[in-house]
Backbone as JSON Lines, residues from 0, in Angstrom:
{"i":0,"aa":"X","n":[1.31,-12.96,-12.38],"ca":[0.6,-12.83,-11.13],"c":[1.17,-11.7,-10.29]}
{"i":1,"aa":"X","n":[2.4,-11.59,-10.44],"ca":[3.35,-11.06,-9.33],"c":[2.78,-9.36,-10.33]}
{"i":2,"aa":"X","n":[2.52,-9.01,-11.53],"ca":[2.63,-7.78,-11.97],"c":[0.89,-7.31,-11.46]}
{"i":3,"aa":"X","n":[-0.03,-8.16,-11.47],"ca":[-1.31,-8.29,-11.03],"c":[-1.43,-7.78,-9.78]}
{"i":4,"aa":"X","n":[-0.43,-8.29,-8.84],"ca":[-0.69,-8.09,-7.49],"c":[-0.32,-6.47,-6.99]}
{"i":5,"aa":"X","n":[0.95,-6.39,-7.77],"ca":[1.34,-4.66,-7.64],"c":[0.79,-3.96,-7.75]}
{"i":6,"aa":"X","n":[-0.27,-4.19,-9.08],"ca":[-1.43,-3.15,-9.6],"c":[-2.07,-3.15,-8.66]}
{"i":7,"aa":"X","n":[-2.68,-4.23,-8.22],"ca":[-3.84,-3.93,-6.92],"c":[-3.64,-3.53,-5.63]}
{"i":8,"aa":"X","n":[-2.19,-3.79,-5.16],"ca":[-1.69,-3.49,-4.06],"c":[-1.23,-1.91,-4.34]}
{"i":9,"aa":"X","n":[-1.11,-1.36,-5.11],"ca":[-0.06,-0.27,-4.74],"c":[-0.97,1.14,-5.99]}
{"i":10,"aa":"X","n":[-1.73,0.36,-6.67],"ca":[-2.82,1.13,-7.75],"c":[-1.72,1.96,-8.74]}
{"i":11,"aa":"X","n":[-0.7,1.09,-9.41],"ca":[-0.06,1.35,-10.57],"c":[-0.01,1.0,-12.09]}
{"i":12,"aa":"X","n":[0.26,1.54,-12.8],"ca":[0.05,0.88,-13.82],"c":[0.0,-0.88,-14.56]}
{"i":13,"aa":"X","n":[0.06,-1.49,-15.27],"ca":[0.68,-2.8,-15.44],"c":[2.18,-2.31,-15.83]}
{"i":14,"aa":"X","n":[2.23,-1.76,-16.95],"ca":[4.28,-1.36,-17.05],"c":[4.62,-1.16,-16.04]}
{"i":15,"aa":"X","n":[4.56,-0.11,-15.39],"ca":[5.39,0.37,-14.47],"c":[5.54,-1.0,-13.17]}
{"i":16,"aa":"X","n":[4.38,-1.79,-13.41],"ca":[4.83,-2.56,-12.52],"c":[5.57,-3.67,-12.97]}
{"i":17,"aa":"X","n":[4.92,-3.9,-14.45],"ca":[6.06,-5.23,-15.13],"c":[7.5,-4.71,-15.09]}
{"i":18,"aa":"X","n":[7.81,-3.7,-14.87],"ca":[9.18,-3.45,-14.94],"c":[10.02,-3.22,-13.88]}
{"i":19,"aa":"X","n":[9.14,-2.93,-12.62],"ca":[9.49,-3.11,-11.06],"c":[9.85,-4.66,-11.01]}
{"i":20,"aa":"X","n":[8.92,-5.52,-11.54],"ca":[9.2,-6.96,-11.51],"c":[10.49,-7.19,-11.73]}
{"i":21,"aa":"X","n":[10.8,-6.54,-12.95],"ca":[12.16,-6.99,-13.99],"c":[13.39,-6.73,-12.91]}
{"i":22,"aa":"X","n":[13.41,-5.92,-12.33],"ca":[14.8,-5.69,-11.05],"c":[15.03,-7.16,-10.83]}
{"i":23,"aa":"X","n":[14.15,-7.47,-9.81],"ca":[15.21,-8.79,-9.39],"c":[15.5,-10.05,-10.25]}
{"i":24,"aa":"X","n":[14.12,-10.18,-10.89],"ca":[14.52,-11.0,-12.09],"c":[15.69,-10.83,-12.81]}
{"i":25,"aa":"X","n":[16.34,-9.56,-13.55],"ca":[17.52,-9.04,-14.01],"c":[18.63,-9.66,-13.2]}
{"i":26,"aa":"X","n":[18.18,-8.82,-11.8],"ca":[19.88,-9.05,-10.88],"c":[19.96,-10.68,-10.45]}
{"i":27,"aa":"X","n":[18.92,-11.73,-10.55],"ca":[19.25,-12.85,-10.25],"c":[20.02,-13.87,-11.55]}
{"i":28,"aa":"X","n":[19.27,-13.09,-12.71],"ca":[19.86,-13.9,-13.8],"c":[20.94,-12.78,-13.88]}
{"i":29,"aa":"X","n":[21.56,-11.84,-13.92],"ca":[22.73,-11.38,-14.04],"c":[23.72,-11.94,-13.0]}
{"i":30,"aa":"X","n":[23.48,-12.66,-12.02],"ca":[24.5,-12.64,-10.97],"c":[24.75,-14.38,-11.3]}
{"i":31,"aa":"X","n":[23.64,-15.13,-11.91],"ca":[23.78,-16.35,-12.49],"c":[24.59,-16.38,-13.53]}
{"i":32,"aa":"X","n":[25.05,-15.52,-14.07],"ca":[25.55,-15.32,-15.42],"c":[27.39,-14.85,-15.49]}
{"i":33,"aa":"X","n":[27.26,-14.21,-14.5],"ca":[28.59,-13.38,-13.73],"c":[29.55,-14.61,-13.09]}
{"i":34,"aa":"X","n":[28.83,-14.99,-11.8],"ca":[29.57,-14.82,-10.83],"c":[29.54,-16.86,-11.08]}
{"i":35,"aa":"X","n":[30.64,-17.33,-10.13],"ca":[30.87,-18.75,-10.04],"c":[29.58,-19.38,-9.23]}
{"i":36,"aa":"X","n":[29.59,-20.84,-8.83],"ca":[28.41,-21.28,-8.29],"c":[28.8,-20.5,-6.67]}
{"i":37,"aa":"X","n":[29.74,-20.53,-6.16],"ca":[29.98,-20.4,-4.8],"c":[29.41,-19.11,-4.61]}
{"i":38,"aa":"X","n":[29.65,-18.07,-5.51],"ca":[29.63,-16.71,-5.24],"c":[28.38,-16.27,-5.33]}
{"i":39,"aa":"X","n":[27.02,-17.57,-6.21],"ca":[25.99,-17.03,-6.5],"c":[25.34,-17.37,-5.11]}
{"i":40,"aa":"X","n":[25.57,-18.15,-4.37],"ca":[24.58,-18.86,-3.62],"c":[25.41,-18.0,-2.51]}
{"i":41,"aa":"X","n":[26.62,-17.49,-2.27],"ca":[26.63,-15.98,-1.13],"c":[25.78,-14.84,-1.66]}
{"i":42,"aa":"X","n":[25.72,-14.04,-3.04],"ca":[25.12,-13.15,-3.08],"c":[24.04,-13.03,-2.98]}
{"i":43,"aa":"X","n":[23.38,-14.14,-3.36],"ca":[21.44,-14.19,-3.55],"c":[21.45,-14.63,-2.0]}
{"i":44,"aa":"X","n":[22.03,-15.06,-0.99],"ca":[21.62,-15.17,-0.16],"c":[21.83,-14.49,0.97]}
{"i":45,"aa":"X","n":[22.84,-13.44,0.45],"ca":[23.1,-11.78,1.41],"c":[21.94,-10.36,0.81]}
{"i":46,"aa":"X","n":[21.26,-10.97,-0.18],"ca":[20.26,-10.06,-1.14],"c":[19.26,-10.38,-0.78]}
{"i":47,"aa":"X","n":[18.69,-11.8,-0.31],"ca":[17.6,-12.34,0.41],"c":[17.25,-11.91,1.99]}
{"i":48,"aa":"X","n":[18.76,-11.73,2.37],"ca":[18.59,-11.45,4.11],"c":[18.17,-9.63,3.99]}
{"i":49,"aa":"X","n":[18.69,-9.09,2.93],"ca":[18.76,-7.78,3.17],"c":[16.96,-7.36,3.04]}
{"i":50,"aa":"X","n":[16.83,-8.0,1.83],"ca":[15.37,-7.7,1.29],"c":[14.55,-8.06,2.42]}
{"i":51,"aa":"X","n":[14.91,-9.17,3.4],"ca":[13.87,-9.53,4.25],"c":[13.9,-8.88,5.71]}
{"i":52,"aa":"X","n":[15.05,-8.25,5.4],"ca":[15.81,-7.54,6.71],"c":[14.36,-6.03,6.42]}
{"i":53,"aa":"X","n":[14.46,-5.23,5.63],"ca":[13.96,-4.34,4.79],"c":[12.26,-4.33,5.12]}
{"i":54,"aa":"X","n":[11.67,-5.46,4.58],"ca":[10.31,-5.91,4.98],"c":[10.2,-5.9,6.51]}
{"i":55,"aa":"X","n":[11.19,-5.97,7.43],"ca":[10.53,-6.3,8.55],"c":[10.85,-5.27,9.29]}
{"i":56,"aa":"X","n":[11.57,-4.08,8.73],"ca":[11.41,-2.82,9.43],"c":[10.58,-2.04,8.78]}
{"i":57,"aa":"X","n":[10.0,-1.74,7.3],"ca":[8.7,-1.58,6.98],"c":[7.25,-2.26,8.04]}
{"i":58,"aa":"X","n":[7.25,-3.43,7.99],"ca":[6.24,-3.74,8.78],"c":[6.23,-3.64,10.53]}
{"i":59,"aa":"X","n":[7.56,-3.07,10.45],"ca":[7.36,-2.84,12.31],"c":[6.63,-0.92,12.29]}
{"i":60,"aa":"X","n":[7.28,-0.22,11.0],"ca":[6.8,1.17,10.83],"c":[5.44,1.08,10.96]}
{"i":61,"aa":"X","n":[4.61,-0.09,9.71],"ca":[3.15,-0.41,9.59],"c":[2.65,-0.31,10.37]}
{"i":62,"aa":"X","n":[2.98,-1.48,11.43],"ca":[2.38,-1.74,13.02],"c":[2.26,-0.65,13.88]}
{"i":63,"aa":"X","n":[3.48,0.22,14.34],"ca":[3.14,1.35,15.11],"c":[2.37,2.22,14.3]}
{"i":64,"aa":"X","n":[2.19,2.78,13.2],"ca":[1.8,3.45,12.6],"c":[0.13,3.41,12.6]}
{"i":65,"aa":"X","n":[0.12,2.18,12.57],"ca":[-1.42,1.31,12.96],"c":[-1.86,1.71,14.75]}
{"i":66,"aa":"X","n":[-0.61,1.61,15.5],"ca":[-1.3,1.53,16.92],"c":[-1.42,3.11,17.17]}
{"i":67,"aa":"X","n":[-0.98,3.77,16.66],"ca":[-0.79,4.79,16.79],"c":[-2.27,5.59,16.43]}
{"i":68,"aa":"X","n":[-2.52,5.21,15.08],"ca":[-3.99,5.31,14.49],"c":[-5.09,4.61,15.41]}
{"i":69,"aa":"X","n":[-4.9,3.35,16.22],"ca":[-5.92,2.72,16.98],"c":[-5.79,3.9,18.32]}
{"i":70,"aa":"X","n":[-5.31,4.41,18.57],"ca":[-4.9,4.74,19.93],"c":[-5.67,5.89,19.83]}
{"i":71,"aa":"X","n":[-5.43,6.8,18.31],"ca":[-5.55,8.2,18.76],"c":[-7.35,8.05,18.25]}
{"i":72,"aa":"X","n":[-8.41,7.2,17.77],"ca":[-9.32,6.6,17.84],"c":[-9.88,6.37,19.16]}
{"i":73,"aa":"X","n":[-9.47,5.5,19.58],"ca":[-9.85,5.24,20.92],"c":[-9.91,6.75,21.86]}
{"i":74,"aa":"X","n":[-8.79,7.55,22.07],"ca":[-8.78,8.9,22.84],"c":[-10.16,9.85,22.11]}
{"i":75,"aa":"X","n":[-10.23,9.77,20.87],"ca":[-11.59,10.55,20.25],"c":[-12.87,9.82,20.73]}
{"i":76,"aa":"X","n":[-13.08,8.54,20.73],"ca":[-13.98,7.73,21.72],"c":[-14.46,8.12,23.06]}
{"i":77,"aa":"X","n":[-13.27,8.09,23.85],"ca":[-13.33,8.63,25.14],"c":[-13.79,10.1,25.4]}
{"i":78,"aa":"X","n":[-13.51,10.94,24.29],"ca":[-13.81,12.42,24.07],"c":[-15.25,12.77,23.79]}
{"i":79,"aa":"X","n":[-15.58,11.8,22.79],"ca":[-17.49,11.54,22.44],"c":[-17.42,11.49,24.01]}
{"i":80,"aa":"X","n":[-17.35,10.23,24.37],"ca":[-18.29,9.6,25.65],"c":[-18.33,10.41,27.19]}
{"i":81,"aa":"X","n":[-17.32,11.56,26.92],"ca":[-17.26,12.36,27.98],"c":[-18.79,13.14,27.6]}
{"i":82,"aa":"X","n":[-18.31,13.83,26.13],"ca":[-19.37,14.79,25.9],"c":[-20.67,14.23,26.19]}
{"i":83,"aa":"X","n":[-20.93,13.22,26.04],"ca":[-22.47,12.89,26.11],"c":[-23.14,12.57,27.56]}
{"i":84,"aa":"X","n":[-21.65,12.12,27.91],"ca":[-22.3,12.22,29.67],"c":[-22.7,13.48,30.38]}
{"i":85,"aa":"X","n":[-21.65,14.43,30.26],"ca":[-21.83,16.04,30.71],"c":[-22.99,16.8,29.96]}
């Protein structure tokens, strides 16, 4: 599902995305494999904050990036509606 969704979200291949998949899959079973129980449940859960840390300054870029696009819309609006009055 997760290689499905990449393709449609991001318009990449299926490999290239089955193998984007494989990263964390890899580093979670590698760090299961490595490290003691104590050490797994600090790393996956300093790898979780980061990743989510990550997403939410991407989606604050999104958002302005968005108002920014609504805004300069709206000013071309106001630019029509001058012209048609004059």
């Amino acid at each position: 599902m997760l290689v499905g969704a990449f393709v449609a979200a991001f318009h990449i291949d299926n490999w290239t995305s089955f193998w984007y998949n494989l990263i964390p899959i890899g580093v979670f079973v590698g760090i299961c494999f490595i490290c003691k129980e104590r050490m797994q449940v600090y790393n996956l859960n300093n790898i979780f904050k980061k990743v989510i840390e990550i997403s939410k300054i991407f989606g604050e870029k999104e958002r302005e990036g968005r108002k920014e696009e609504r805004e300069g819309r709206e000013r071309e609006r106001e630019r029509e509606r001058e012209r048609v009055v004059l």
